[in-house]
N, C-alpha and C positions, 0 to 999 in steps of 0.2 A: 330098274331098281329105284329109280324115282320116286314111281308113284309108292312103292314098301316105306319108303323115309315120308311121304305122307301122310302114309300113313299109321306109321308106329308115333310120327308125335300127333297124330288126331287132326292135323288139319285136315282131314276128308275124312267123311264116313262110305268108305269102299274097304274093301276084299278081295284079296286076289282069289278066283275059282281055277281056273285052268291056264296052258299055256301050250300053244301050238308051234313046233317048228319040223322041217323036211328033215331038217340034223338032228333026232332024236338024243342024241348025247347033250346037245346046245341047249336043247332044251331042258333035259333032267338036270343039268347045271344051274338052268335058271328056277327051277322047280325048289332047287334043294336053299339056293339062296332068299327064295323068296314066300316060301312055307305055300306053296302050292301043290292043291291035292288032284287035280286031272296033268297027265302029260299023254302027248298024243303027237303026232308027224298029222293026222285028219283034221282043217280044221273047221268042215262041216259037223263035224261031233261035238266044237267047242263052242258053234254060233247057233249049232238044234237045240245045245245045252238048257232046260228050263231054270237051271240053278241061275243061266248068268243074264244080266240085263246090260250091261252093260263091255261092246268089244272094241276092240284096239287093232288096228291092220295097217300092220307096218314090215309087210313083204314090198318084194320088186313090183315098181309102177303096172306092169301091166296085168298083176294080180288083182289090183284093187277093184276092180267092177265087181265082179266075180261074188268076192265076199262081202263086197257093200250090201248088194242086191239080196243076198240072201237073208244077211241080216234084219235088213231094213223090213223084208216077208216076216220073220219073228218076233218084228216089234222089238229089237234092242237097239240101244242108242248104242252111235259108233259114233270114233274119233281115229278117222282115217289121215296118214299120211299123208305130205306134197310132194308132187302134183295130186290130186284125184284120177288121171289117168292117162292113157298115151294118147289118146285123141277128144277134142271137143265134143265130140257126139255122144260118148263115153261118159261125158262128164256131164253131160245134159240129161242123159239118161238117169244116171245115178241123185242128182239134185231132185229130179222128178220122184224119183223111188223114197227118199227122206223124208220129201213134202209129202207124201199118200200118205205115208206109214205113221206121219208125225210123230218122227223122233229126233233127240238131240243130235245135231252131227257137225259134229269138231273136226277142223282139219287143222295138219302143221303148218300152218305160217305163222310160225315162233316167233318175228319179227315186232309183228302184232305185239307183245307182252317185252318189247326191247325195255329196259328201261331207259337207255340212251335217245331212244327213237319215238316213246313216248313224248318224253321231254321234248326234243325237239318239236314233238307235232305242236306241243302245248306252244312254247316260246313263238310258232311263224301264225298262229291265229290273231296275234297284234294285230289290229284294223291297220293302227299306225304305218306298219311298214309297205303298206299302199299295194301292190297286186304285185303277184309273184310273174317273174319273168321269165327263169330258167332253171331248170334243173342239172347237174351235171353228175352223172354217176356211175361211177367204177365198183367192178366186182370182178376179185382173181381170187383163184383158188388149183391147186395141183391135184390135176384128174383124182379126182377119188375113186382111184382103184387099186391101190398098194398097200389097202388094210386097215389103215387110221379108222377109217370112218365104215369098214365091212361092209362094203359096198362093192367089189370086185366087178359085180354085176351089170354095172353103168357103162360099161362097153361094149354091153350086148344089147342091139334096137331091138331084138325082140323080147326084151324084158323090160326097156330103157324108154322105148317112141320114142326119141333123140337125145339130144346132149345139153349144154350148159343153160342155153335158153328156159330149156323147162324143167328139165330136173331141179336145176340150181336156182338160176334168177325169176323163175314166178314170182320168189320172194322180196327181189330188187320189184318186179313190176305192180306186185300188189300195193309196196310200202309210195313205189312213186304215186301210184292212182291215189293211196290215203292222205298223201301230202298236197299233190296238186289238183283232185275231184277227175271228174270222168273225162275221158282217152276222146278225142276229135277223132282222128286218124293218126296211122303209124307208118313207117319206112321203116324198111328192115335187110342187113346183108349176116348168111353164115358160113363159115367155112371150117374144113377140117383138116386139121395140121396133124394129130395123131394119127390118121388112118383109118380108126376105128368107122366102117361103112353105117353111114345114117348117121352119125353121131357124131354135132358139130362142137367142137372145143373153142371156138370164137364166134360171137353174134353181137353188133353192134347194130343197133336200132334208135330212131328218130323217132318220139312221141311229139304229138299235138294234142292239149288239153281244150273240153270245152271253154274255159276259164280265157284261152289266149296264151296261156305260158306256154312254153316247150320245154324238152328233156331230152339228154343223151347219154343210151344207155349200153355202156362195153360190158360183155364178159365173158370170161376168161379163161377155158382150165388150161394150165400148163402143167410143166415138168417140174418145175423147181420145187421138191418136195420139200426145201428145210423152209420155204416160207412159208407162214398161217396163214386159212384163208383169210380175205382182206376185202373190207368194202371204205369207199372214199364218197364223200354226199355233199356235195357244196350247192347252197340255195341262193340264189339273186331277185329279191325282190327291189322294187321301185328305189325302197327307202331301207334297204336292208342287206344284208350277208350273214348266212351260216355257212359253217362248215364241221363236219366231224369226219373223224377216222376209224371209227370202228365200229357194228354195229348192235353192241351188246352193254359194254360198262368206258368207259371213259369221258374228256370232256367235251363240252362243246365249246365253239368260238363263234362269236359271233360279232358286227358292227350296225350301227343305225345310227342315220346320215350323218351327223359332223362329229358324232363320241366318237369317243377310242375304242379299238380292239378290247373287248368283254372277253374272261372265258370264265364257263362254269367248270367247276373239277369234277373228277371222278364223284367225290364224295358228294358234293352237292348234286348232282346228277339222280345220283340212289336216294338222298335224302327227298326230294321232290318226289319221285318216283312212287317209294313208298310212303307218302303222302298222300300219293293220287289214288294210291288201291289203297292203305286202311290197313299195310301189315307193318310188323316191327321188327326193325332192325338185327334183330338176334332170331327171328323165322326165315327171314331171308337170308343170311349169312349161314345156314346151316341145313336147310333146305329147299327153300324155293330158290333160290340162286338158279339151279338146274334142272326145276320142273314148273317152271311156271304155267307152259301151255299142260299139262296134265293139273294144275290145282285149280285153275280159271273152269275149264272143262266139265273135274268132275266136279267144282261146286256147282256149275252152273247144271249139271243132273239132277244132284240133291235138291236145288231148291225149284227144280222146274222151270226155269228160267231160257230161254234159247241160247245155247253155244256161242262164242264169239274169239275167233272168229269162225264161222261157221261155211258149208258148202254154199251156198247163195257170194259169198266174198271171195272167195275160190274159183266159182264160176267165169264171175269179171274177171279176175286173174288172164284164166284158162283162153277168155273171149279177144284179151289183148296178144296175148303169146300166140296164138293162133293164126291171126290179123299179121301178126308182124312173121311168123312161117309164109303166109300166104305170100307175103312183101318180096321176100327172098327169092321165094319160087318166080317172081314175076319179073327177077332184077331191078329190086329197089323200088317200085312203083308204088306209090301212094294207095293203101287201103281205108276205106273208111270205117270208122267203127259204130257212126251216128244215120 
């Protein structure tokens, strides 16, 4: 329903044409709220479709090849889900199939368009604070499969290719490669406390950047369903510290070398933020708030411009999470990724 609020105030020139689900009720629901005139449980009907140029595939992980591939054969841009899919080869595949076809392809790493996290990137490009050292970062979150998030499905490897690591934290590992550049090698341990066979509910991993910095990366799913998920991000450069708690709207704190503790607020967080893209205050408080990877996306169709972030930054992703699977399987032993 996002992308409907984009489009009823015009910030995209898009249409909804059809809407595919297995739960044909699920879907005429969403049909009816979103003035949509195909519904269908097929949804090779929706991607043959010549009406549509543009698809959205955001089934369980291990659908996504499937209808990328075919997509990408009828020449529509897609904006596919995270992860891209349950194995690296998968995803190799599929970045290959966008590039032939040359079309736009968006994926979810919604972190990308954080406003919190923007900011941050902006504030640790300070020459000033001399070379980044370490990363520290936590990510917990209660197994999403009790409905919140309709995902039930995330307990099943054969819909799922494993647990927290990739379904969840790609997004911790994309944001750390954007902060600290490209992955040296990785160590990596996971295990699973739920049960659920293949599907690990804790992975903590050891990154080595080209740069020399390092990173340590926990996470999490538990039981404790009254808490929100939660990510924790502390940076130590030479001459520097951040830290933030959350990663979407709140503030940051930060020091450089003999000043006092800084923090920026919520407020100024967003004000910066939307400074850096160009929208105003009263567009984002009332819709981009909660579609910003769909408004970045589809303008970036409209104007012909390539995705971002896009399957090529996904791939990295995919190529670290991978690395650090391998690590596991190996009992922690050093993989390279250079």
């Amino acid at each position: 329903m996002a992308i409907r609020s984009l489009i009823r105030r015009g910030l995209v020139d898009a249409a909804y044409v059809a809407v595919c689900d297995v739960d044909l009720e699920r879907a005429q629901s969403f049909s009816e709220a979103a003035d949509v005139r195909l519904v269908t449980p097929n949804w090779r009907e929706v991607v043959d479709s010549p009406d549509i140029s543009v698809v959205y595939v955001c089934v369980p992980t291990a659908g996504h090849k499937e209808i990328v591939l075919r997509a990408a054969e009828h020449g529509k841009h897609i904006f596919c889900e995270k992860p891209l899919a349950t194995t690296l080869v998968d995803v190799e595949e599929m970045v290959a199939a966008v590039n032939g076809a040359r079309v736009k392809a968006g994926v979810g790493l919604i972190l990308r368009h954080s406003p919190i996290l923007t900011v941050l990137k902006s504030l640790t490009d300070d020459p000033a604070l001399g070379r980044l050292m370490t990363i520290v970062f936590r990510d917990d979150q209660f197994f999403p499969i009790h409905g919140h998030y309709q995902s039930e499905w995330r307990k099943d490897r054969n819909l799922v290719g494993s647990g927290t690591l990739l379904e969840h934290s790609i997004h911790d590992v994309d944001i750390l490669r954007w902060l600290a550049g490209d992955v040296r090698s990785v160590r990596g341990d996971v295990r699973n406390f739920a049960g659920y066979e293949g599907v690990e509910d804790l992975a903590i991993a050891h990154l080595e950047f080209v740069s020399g910095a390092q990173a340590q990366l926990v996470s999490v799913w538990h039981g404790v369903v009254g808490r929100p998920s939660s990510r924790r991000i502390e940076l130590f450069f030479e001459n520097g510290f951040f830290h933030v708690e959350t990663d979407f709207s709140g503030p940051i704190s930060y020091q450089k070398r003999d000043e006092t503790l800084m923090v920026l607020t919520d407020e100024q967080v967003r004000e910066r933020y939307l400074e850096s893209i160009g929208v105003s205050e009263e567009a984002f408080g009332d819709v981009l708030r909660f579609s910003l990877e769909d408004y970045f996306f589809l303008a970036s169709v409209a104007a012909r411009r390539d995705a971002f972030p896009d399957f090529k930054v996904a791939l990295e992703a995919h190529r670290i999470v991978d690395a650090i699977y391998r690590s596991a399987s190996a009992h922690g032993s050093e993989v390279s990724l250079r």
